[in-house]
C-alpha positions as a Markdown table, in Angstrom:
| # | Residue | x | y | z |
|---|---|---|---|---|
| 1 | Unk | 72.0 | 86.8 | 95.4 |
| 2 | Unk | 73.1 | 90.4 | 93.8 |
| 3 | Unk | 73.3 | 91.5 | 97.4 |
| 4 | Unk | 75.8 | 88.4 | 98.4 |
| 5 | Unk | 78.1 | 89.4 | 95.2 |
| 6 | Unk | 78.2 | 92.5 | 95.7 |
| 7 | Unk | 79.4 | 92.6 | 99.1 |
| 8 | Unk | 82.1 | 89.8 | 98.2 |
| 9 | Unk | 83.3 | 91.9 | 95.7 |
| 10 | Unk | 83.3 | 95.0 | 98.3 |
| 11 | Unk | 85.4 | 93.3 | 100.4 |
| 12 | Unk | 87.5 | 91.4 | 97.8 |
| 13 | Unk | 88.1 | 95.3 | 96.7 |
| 14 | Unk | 88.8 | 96.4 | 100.1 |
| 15 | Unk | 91.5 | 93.6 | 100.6 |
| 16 | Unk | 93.2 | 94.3 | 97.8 |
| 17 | Unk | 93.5 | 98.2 | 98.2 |
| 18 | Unk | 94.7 | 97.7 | 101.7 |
| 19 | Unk | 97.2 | 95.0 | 100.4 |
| 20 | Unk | 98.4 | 97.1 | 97.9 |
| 21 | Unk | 98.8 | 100.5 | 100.0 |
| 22 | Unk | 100.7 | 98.1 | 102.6 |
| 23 | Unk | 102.9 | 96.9 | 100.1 |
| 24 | Unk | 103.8 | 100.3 | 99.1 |
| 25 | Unk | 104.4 | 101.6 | 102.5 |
| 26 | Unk | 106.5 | 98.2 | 103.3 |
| 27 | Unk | 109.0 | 99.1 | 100.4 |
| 28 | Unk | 109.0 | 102.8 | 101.2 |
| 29 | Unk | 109.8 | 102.3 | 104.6 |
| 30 | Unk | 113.7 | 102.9 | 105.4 |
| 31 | Unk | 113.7 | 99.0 | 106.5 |
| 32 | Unk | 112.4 | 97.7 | 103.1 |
| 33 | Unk | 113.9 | 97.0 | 100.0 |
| 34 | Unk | 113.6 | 100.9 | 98.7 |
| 35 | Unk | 115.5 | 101.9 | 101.7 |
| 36 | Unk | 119.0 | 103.8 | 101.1 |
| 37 | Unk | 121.8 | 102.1 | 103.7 |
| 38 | Unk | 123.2 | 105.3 | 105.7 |
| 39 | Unk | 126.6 | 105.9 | 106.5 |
| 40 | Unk | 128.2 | 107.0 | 110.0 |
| 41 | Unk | 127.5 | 110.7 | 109.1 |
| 42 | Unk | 123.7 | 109.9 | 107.5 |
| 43 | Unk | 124.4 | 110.4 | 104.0 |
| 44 | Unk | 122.9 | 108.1 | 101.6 |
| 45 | Unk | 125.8 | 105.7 | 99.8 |
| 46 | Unk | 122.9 | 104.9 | 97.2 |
| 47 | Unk | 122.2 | 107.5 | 94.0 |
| 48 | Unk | 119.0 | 109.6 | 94.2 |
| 49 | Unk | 117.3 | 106.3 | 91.8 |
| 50 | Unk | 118.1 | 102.4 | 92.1 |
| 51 | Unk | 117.0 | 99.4 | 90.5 |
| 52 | Unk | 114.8 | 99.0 | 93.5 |
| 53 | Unk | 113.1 | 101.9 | 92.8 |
| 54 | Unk | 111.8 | 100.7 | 89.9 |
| 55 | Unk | 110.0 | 97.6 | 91.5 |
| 56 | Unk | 108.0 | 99.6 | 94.0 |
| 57 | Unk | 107.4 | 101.5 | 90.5 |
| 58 | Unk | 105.9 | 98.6 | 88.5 |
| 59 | Unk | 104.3 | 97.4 | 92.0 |
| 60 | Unk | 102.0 | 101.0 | 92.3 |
| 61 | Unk | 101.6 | 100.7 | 88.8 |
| 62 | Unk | 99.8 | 97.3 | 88.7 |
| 63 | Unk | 97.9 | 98.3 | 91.5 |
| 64 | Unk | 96.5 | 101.1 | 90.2 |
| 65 | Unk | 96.0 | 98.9 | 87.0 |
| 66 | Unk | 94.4 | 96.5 | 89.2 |
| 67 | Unk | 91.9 | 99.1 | 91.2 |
| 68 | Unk | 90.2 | 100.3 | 87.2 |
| 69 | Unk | 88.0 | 97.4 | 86.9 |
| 70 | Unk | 86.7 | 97.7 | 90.3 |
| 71 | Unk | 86.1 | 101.9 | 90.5 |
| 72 | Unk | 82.6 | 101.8 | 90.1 |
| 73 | Unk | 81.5 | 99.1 | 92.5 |
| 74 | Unk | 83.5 | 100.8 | 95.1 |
| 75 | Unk | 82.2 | 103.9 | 94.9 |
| 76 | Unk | 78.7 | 102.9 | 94.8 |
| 77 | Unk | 79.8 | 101.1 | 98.2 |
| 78 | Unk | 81.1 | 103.9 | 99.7 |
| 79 | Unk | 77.8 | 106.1 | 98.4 |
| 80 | Unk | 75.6 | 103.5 | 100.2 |
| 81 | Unk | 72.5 | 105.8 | 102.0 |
| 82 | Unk | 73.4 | 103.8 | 104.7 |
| 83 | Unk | 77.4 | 104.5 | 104.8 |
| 84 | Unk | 76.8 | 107.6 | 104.4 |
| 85 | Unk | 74.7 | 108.2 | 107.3 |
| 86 | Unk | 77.4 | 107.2 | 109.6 |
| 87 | Unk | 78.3 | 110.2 | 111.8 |
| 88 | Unk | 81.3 | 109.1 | 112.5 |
| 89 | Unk | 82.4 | 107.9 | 109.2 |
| 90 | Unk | 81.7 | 111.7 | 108.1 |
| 91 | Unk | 83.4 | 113.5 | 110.4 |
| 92 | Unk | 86.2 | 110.8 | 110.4 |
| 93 | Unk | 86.7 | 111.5 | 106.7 |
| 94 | Unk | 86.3 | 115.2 | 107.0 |
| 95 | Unk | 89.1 | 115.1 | 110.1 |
| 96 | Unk | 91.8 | 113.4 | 107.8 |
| 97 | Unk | 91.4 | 115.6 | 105.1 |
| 98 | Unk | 91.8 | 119.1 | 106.9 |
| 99 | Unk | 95.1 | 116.8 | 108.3 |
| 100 | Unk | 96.6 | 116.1 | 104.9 |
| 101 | Unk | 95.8 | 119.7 | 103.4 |
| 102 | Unk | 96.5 | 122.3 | 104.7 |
| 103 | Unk | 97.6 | 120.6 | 107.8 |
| 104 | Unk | 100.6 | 119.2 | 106.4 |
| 105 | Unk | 102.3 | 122.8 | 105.6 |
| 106 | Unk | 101.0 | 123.8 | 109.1 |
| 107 | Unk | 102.7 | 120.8 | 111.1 |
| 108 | Unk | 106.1 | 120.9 | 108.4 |
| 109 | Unk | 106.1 | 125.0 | 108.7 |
| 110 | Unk | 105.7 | 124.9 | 112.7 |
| 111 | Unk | 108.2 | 122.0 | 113.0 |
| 112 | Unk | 110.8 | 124.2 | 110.9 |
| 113 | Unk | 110.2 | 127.2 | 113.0 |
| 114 | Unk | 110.3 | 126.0 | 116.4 |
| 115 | Unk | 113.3 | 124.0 | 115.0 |
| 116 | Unk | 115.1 | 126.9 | 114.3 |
| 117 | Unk | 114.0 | 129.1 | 116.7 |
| 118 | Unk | 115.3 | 126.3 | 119.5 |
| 119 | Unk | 118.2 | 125.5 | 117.6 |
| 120 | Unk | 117.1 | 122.1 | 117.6 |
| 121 | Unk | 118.3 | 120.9 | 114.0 |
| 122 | Unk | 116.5 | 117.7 | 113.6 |
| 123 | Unk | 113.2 | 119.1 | 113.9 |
| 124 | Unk | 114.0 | 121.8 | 112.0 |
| 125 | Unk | 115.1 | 119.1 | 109.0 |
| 126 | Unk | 112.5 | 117.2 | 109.3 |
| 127 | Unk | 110.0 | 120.5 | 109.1 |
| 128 | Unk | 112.0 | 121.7 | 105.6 |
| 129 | Unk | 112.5 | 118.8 | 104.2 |
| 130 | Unk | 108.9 | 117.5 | 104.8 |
| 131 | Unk | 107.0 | 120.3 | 103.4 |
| 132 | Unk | 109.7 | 120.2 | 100.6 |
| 133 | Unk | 108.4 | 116.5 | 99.6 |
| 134 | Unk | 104.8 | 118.0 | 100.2 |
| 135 | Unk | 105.7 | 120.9 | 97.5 |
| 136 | Unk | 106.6 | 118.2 | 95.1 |
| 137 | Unk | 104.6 | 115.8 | 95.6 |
| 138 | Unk | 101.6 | 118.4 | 95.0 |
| 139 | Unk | 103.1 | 119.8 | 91.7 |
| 140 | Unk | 103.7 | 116.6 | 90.3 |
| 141 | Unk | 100.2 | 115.6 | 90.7 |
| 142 | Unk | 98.8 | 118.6 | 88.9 |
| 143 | Unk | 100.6 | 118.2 | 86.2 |
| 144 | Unk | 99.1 | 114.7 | 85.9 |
| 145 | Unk | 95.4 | 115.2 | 86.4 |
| 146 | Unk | 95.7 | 118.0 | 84.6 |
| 147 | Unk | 96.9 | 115.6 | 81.8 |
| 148 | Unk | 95.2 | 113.1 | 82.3 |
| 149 | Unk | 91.8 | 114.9 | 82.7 |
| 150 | Unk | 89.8 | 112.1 | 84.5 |
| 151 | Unk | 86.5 | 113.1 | 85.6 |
| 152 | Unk | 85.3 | 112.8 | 89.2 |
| 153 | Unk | 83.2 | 110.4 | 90.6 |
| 154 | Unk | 80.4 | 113.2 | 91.5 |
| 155 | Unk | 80.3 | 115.1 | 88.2 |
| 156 | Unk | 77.2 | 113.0 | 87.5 |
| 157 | Unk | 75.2 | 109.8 | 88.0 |
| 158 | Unk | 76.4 | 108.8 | 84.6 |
| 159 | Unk | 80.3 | 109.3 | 85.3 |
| 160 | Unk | 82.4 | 106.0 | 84.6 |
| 161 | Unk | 85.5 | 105.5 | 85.7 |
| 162 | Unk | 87.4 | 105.7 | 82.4 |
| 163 | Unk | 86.0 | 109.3 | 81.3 |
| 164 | Unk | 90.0 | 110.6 | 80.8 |
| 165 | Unk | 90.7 | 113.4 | 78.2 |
| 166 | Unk | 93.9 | 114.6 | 77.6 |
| 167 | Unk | 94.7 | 118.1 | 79.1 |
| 168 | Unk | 90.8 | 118.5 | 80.1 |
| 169 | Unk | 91.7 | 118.8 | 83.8 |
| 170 | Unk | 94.0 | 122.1 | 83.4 |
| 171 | Unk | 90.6 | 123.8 | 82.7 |
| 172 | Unk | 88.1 | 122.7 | 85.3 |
| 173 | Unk | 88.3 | 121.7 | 88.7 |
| 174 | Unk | 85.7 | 118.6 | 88.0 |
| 175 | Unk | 88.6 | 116.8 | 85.9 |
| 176 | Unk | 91.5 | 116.7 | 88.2 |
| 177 | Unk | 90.4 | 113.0 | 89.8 |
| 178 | Unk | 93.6 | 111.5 | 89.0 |
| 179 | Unk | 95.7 | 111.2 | 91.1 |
| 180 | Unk | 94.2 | 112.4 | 94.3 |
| 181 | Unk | 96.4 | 114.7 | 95.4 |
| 182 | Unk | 95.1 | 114.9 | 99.4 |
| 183 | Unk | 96.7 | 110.9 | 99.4 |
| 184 | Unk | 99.3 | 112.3 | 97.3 |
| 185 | Unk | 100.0 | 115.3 | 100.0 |
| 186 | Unk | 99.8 | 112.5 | 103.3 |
| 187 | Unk | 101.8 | 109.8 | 101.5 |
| 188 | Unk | 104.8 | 112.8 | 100.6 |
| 189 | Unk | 104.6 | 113.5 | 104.4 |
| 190 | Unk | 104.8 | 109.9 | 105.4 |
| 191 | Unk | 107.3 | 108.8 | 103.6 |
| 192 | Unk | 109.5 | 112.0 | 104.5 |
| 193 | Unk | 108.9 | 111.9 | 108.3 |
| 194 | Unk | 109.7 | 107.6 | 108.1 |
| 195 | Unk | 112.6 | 108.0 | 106.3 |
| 196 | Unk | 114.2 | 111.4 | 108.4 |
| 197 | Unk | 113.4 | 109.8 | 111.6 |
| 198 | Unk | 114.5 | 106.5 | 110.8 |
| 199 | Unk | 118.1 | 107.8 | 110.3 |
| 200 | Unk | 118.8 | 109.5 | 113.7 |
| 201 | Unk | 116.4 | 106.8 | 115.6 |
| 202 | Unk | 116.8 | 103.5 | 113.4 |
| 203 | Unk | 114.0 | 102.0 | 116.3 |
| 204 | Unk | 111.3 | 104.4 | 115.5 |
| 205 | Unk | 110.4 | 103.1 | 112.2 |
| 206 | Unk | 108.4 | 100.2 | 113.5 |
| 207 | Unk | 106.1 | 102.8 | 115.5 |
| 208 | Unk | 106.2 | 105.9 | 113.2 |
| 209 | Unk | 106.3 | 104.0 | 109.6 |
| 210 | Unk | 102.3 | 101.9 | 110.9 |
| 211 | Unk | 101.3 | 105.0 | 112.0 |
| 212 | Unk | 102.2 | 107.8 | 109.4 |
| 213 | Unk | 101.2 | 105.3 | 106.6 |
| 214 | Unk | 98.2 | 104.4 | 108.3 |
| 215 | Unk | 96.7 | 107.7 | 108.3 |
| 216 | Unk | 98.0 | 108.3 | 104.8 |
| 217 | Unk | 95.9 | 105.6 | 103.9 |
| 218 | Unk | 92.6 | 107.4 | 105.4 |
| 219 | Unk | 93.1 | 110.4 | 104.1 |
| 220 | Unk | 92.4 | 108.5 | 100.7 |
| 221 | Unk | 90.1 | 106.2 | 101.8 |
| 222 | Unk | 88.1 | 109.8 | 103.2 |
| 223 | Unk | 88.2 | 111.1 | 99.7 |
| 224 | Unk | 86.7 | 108.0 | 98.3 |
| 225 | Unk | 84.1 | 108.1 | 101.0 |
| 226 | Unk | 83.4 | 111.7 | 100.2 |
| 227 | Unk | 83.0 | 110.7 | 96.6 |
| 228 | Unk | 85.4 | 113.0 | 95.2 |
| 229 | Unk | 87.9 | 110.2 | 94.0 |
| 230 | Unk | 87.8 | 106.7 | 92.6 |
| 231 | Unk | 90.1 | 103.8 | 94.4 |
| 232 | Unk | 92.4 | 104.0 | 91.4 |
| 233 | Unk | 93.4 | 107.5 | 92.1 |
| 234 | Unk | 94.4 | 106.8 | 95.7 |
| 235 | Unk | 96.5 | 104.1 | 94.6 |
| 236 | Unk | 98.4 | 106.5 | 92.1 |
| 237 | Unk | 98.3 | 109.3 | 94.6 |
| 238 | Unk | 100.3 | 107.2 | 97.2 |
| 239 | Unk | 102.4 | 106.2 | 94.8 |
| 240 | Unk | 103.4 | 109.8 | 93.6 |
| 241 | Unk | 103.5 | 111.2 | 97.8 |
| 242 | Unk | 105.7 | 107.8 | 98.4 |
| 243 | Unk | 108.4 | 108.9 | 96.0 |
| 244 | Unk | 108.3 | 112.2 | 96.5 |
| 245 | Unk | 109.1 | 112.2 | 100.2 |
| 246 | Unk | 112.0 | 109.5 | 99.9 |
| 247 | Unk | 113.5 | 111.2 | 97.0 |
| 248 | Unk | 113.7 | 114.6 | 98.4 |
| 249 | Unk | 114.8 | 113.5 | 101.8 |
| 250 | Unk | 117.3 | 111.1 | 100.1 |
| 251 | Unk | 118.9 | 113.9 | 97.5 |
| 252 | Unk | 119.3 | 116.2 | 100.6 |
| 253 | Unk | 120.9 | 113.6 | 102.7 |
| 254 | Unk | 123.2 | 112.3 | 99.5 |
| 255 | Unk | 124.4 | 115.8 | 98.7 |
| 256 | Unk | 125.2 | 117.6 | 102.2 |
| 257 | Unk | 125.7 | 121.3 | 101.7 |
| 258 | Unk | 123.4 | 121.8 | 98.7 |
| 259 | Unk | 122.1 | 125.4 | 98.5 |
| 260 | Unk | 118.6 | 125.3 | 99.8 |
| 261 | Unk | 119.9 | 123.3 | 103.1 |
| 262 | Unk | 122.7 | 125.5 | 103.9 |
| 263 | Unk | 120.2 | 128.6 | 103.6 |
| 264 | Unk | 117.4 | 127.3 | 105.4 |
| 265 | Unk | 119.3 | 125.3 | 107.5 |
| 266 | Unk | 123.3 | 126.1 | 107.9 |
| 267 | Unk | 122.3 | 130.1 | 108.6 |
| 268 | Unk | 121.1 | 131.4 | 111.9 |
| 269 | Unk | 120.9 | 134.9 | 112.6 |
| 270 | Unk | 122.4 | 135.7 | 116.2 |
| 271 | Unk | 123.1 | 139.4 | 117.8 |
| 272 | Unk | 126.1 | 140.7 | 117.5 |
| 273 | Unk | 126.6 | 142.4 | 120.9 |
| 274 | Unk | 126.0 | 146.0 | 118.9 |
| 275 | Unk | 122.0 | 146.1 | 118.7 |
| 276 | Unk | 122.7 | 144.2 | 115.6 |
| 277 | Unk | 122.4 | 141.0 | 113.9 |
| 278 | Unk | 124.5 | 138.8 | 112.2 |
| 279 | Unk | 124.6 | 135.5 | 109.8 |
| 280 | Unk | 126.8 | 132.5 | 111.3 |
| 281 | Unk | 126.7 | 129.4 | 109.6 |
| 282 | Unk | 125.5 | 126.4 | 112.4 |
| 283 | Unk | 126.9 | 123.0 | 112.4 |
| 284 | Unk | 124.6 | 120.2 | 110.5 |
| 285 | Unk | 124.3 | 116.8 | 111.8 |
């Protein structure tokens, strides 16, 4: 009988943590009610914050509300002797982890280089603008474990989910759990590739949006296998990544020619015909 509860309430935790990460990539997504309408020249019509913005708000927040009671029975799950002698479970998990960090900085550095090195200004955008909402998306979740001072899952057999302390997690690595900041990192990414893509190919978001918020999603559900996270702090994480790659893709679009763009991306240095070199501004789409 315990072993038939428990595995309804596994995959009544499951549903609902998928269900809740889709509805969160579903209102990210440039085709969803989040999504800034673009003019002819791609520049947002929408300021940097809307009303909607506030709904996908509330919707993470409940979600991660929702995900507390259930921490502990999901984690014991996922710390099963039996799941965790699934080879391909482990190196799954360890795979999508190396993607989200560093691999994110690697793909958004390389796409900004070979951007700029083969004039090609999209990629170049998406490169800057992507490790941008990775930057963010990183230092805002710092400053909240550090706040919030959650301890993780492993610390001990005795942890429990609600062990928070104010300010504990600036001192000791242990006390960071919340939010995860690998989902954090892959959500940032997601939502900035979706929403830079979608705006020069409005077609791509049904491929790119399933994919890039699908493996978003395991790079959270890797740190919950790997016990170093509850389910709670992949639902905040995704929440913090998700705005921070709409927002910064959405301030640079809504303010063309602010300084970090036109240095990093309106500045190219050519030869001058002398054995020189010299700074011309290039033409932004």
């Amino acid at each position: 009988m315990r072993s038939h509860d428990t595995d309804a309430t596994r995959h009544a935790a499951t549903r609902r943590l998928a269900a809740i990460v889709a509805l969160g990539a579903l209102l990210a997504t440039p085709g969803g009610i989040a999504a800034q309408p673009a003019d002819t020249t791609g520049h947002s019509r929408e300021p940097l914050f809307t009303a909607a913005d506030a709904w996908v708000a509330g919707g993470f927040a409940l979600g991660t509300v929702a995900m507390l009671p259930l921490d502990r029975r999901i984690a014991e799950e996922l710390q099963d002797p039996t799941t965790q002698a699934n080879g391909f479970l482990k190196d799954a998990s360890t795979g999508f982890e190396v993607i989200s960090q560093p691999g994110a900085y690697i793909i958004g550095g390389s796409l900004y280089a070979i951007g700029r090195i083969g004039g090609n200004d999209r990629m170049a955008d998406l490169g800057l603008h992507g490790s941008e909402a990775v930057l963010v998306a990183e230092v805002a979740t710092y400053l909240l474990k550090g706040l919030m001072g959650r301890a993780r899952p492993y610390v001990s057999a005795d942890t429990v989910p609600t062990s928070f302390r104010l300010g504990r997690g600036f001192g000791h690595h242990d006390y960071r759990s919340f939010p995860s900041g690998h989902t954090s990192t892959a959500f940032a990414a997601a939502a900035a590739v979706t929403s830079e893509t979608s705006r020069w190919w409005p077609r791509s978001t049904k491929f790119i949006a399933p994919l890039m918020y699908g493996g978003a999603t395991m790079v959270g559900l890797s740190r919950m296998y790997n016990n170093r996270h509850w389910a709670s702090d992949v639902v905040l994480g995704a929440a913090v990544g998700t705005f921070a790659g709409l927002k910064v893709v959405r301030y640079h679009h809504s303010h063309p020619g602010n300084r970090l763009d036109d240095i990093l991306l309106g500045v190219s240095a050519v030869p001058d015909g002398l054995g020189g070199w010299m700074l011309v501004g290039s033409r932004r789409f």
